[in-house]
C-alpha positions in Angstrom: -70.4 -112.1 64.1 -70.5 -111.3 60.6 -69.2 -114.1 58.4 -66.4 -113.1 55.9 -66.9 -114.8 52.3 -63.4 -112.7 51.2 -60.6 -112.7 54.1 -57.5 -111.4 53.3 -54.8 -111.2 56.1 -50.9 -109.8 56.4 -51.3 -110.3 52.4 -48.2 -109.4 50.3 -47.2 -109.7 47.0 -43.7 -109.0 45.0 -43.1 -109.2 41.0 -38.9 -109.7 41.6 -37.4 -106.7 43.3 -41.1 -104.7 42.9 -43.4 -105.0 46.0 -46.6 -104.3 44.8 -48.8 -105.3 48.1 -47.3 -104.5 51.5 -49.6 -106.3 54.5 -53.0 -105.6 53.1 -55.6 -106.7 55.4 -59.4 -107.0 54.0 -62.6 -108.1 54.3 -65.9 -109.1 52.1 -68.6 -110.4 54.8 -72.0 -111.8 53.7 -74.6 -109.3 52.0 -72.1 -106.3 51.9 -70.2 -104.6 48.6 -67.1 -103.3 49.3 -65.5 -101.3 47.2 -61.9 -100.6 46.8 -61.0 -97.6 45.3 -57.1 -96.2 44.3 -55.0 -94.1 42.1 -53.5 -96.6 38.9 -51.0 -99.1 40.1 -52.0 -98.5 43.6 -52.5 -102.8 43.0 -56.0 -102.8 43.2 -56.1 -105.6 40.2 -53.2 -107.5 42.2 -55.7 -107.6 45.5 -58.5 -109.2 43.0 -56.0 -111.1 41.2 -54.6 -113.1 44.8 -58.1 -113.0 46.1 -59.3 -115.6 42.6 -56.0 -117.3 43.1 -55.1 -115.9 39.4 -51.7 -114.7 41.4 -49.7 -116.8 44.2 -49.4 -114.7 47.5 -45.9 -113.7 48.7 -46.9 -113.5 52.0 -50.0 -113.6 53.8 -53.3 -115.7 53.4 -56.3 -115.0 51.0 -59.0 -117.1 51.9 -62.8 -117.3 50.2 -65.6 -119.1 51.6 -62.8 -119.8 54.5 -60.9 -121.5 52.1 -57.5 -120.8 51.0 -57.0 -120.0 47.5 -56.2 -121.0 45.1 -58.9 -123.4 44.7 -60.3 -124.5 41.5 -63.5 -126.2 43.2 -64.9 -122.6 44.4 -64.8 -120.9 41.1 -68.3 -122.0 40.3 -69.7 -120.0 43.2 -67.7 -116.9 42.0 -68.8 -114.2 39.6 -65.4 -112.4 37.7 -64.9 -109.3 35.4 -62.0 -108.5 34.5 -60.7 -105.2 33.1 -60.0 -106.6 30.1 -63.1 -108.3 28.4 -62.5 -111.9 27.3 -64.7 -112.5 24.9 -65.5 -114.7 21.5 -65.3 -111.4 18.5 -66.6 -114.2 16.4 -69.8 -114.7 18.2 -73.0 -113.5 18.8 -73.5 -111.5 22.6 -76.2 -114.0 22.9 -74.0 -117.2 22.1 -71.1 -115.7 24.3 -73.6 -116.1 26.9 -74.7 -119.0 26.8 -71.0 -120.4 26.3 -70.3 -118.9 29.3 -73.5 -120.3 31.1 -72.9 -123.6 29.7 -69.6 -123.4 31.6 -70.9 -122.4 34.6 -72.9 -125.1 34.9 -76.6 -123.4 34.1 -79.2 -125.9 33.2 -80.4 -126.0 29.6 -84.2 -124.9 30.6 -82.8 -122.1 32.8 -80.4 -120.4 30.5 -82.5 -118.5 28.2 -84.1 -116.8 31.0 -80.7 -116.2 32.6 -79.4 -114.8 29.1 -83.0 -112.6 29.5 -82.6 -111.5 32.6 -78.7 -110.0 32.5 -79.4 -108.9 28.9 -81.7 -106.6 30.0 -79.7 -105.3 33.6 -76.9 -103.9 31.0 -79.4 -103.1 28.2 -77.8 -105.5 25.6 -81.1 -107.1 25.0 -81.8 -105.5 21.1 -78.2 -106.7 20.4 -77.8 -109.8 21.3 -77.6 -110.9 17.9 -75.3 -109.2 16.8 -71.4 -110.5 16.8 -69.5 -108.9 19.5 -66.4 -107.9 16.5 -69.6 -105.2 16.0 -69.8 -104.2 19.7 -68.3 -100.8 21.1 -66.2 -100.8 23.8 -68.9 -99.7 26.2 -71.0 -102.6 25.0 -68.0 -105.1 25.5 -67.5 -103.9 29.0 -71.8 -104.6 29.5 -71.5 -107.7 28.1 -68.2 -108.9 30.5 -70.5 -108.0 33.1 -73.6 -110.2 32.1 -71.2 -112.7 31.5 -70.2 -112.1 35.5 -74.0 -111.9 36.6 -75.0 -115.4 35.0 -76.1 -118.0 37.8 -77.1 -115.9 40.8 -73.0 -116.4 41.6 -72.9 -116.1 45.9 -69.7 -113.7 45.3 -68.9 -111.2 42.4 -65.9 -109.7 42.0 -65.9 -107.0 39.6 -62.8 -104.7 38.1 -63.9 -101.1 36.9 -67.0 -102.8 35.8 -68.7 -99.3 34.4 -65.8 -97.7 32.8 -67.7 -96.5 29.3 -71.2 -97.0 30.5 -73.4 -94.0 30.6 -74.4 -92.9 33.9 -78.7 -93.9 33.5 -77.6 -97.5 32.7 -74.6 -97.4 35.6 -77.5 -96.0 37.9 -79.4 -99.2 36.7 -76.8 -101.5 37.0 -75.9 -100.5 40.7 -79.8 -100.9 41.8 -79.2 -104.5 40.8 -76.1 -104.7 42.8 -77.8 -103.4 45.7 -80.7 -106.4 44.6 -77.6 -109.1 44.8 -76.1 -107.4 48.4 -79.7 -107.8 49.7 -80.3 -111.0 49.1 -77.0 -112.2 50.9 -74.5 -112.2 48.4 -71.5 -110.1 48.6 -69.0 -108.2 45.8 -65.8 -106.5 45.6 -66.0 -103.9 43.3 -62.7 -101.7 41.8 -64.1 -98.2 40.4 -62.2 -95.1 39.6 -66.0 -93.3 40.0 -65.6 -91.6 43.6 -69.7 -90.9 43.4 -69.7 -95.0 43.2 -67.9 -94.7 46.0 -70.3 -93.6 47.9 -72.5 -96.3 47.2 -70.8 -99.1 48.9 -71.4 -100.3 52.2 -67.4 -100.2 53.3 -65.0 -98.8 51.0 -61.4 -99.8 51.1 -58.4 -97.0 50.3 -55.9 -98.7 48.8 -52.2 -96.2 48.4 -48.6 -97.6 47.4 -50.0 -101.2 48.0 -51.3 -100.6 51.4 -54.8 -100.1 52.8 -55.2 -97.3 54.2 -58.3 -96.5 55.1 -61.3 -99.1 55.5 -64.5 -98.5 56.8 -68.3 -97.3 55.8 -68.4 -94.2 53.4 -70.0 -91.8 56.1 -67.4 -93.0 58.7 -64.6 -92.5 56.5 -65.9 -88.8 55.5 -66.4 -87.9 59.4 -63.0 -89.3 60.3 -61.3 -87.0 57.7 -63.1 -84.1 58.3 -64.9 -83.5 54.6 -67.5 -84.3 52.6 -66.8 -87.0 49.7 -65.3 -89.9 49.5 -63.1 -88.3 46.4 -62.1 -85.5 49.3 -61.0 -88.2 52.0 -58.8 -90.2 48.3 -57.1 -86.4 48.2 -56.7 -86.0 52.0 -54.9 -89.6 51.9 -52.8 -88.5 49.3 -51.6 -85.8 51.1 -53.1 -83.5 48.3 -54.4 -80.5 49.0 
């Protein structure tokens, strides 16, 4: 029996009179990426949001490491990016990092080979030194994610985390995903990228706050009759 690290059951969530998740029912087990894929407001960020405990369910349980959230304690084990990059303009890349692995509780001999070793997954190495107000967008979103990578985290949970990046380093950056999957540590991934899509090990198709499709890539493909994972999004659509 696989063990879930993510467990979301009958979960719903309402902003007033807008129901933005209606009975969404996922999974995240050990050594697996999901991803979760779905058009704008679909409530894909909501699902991540509930899941960290950022957002209160309306109904429902989200539960990580079988625990229900929201839970400060388990933060520590948990890897974020957001969509939006919180970071300190003022700083050096190098000194947002270590901030942020200061935080997370990274010792003070292991943290500059930490810094090393995410700097060079997202290429940010030769610009570490320089302060982030400098960085492009791109090189914001590949610092967010270093930021998410620091401390070997057992679960990351990661929002459109290669909007901007060109497609050699988002080839690089999904080997080291697949790296973290194999060595038993699981993510949830948002992308708007059908190809990254296909690189998931179950892929969750999330329309008008429902899922509704969830299974392995080739699965989903054979179920729907056709050949991507951006035709079975269309066929769920009802598009044409």
């Amino acid at each position: 029996m696989a063990t879930a690290i993510i467990d979301l059951q009958h979960l719903a969530k309402t902003f007033g009179k807008q129901t933005v998740l209606k009975d969404i029912n996922l999974t995240v087990n050990a050594g697996e990426i999901v991803g979760l894929i779905g058009p704008s407001g679909a409530g894909k960020s909501t699902v991540i949001k509930v899941t960290l405990g950022m957002e209160v369910a309306s109904g429902g349980s989200a539960k990580v490491f079988d625990t229900q959230m929201p839970n400060r304690q388990l933060l520590s084990r948990i890897g974020y990016m957001a969509q939006t990059d919180a970071l300190y303009d003022s700083l050096s890349g190098y000194e947002n990092l270590k901030f942020y692995g200061q935080m997370k509780g990274i010792s003070k001999d292991d943290l500059p080979q930490a810094i090393q070793h995410v700097a060079e997954v997202v290429d940010l190495t030769k610009d570490l030194k320089k302060r982030v107000a400098g960085y492009s967008g791109g090189m914001m979103r590949r610092l967010s994610l270093a930021i998410a990578l620091l401390g070997d985290p057992d679960l990351l949970i990661l929002d459109e985390p290669t909007v901007g990046i060109d497609p050699a380093l988002r080839r690089q950056i999904w080997a080291e995903l697949g790296r973290i999957r194999d060595a038993g540590r699981s993510i949830l991934i948002t992308t708007h990228v059908m190809d990254e899509a296909e690189l998931v090990d179950r892929v969750a198709l999330l329309l008008d706050g429902k899922v509704m499709a969830f299974d392995e890539p080739v699965v989903l493909k054979h179920d729907y009759g056709v050949d991507s994972i951006e035709d079975v999004f269309l066929k769920a659509e009802g598009v044409d």
